[in-house]
C-alpha positions as CSV (number, residue, x, y, z in Angstrom):
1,X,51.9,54.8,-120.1
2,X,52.5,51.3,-120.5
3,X,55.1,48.5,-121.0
4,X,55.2,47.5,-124.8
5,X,57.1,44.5,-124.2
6,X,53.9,43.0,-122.4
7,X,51.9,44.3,-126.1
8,X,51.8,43.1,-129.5
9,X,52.0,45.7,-132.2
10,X,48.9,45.3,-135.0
11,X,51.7,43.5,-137.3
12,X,52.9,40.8,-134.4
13,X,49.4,40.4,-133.7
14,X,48.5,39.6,-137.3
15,X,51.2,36.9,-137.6
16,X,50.5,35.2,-134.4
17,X,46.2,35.2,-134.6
18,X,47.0,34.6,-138.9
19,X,44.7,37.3,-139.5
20,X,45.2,40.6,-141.6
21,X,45.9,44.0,-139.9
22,X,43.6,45.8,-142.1
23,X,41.0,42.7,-140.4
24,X,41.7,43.5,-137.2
25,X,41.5,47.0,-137.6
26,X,38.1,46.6,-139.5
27,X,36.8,44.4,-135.9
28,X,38.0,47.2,-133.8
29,X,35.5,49.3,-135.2
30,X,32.7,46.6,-135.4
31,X,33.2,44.6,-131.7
32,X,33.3,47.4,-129.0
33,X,34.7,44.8,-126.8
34,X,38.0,45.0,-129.1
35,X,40.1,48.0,-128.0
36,X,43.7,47.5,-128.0
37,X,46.1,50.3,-126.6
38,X,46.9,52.9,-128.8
39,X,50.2,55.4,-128.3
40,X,50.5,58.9,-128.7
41,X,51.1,58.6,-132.6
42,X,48.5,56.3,-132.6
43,X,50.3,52.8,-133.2
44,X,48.2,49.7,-131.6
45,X,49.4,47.5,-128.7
46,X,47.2,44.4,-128.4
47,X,47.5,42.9,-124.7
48,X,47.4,38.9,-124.5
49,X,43.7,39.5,-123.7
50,X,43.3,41.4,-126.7
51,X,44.9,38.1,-128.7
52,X,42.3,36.3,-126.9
53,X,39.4,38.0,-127.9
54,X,40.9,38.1,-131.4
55,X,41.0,34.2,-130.8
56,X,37.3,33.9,-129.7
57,X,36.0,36.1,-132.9
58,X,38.1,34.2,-135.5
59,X,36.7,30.9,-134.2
60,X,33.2,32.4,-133.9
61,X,33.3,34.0,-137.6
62,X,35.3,31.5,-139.4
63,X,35.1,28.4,-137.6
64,X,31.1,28.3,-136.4
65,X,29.7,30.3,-139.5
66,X,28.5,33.2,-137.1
67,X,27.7,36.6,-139.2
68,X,29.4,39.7,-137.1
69,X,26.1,40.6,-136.0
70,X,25.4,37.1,-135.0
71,X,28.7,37.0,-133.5
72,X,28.4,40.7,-131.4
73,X,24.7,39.2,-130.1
74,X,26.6,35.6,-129.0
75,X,28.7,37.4,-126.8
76,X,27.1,40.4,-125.6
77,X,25.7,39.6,-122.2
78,X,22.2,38.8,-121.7
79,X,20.1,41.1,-119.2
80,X,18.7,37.6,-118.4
81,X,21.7,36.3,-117.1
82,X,21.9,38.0,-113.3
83,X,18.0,37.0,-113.6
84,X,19.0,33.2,-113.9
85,X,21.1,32.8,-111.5
C-alpha cells in the first residue's frame, strides 16, 4: 500500500487547491491524467503531483478561459513533438 501521510484525502485536497470535491471528482473522470490513489474502501489520496495537476487545470479552466476539451487537447502531447526535436 502506501503511506497516507505523504496523500491528501479528496477533502484536504479541496481546501488547499479551493476547489469542490464533487469538482475534483467530476475531473477525474474527464482528464485521464488525473488519478489519485484510491484505498480498499475506495477513499482518494491525492499525491503532491496530483495537487499539481489539480493546480495546472484550475489555472487552465478558470484562469485562461480554456473549455475541458480545450484544456485535455493543451496538454495532451503532440505526436509532433519527438518529430520536432
Amino acid at each position: 500500500m502506501f503511506q497516507k501521510d505523504t496523500f491528501l484525502t479528496i477533502s484536504q485536497a479541496a481546501k488547499k487547491t479551493d476547489i469542490p470535491s464533487h469538482v475534483l471528482r467530476f475531473w477525474e473522470k474527464n482528464f485521464f491524467f488525473l488519478k489519485p490513489k484510491k484505498a480498499e474502501g475506495g477513499r482518494r489520496y491525492y499525491s503532491t503531483d496530483d495537487i499539481e495537476v489539480v493546480l495546472l487545470i484550475k489555472k487552465l479552466l478558470y484562469e485562461k478561459g480554456f473549455t475541458i476539451k480545450g484544456c485535455l487537447l493543451y496538454t495532451s502531447p503532440s505526436p509532433r513533438d519527438g518529430l520536432l526535436s
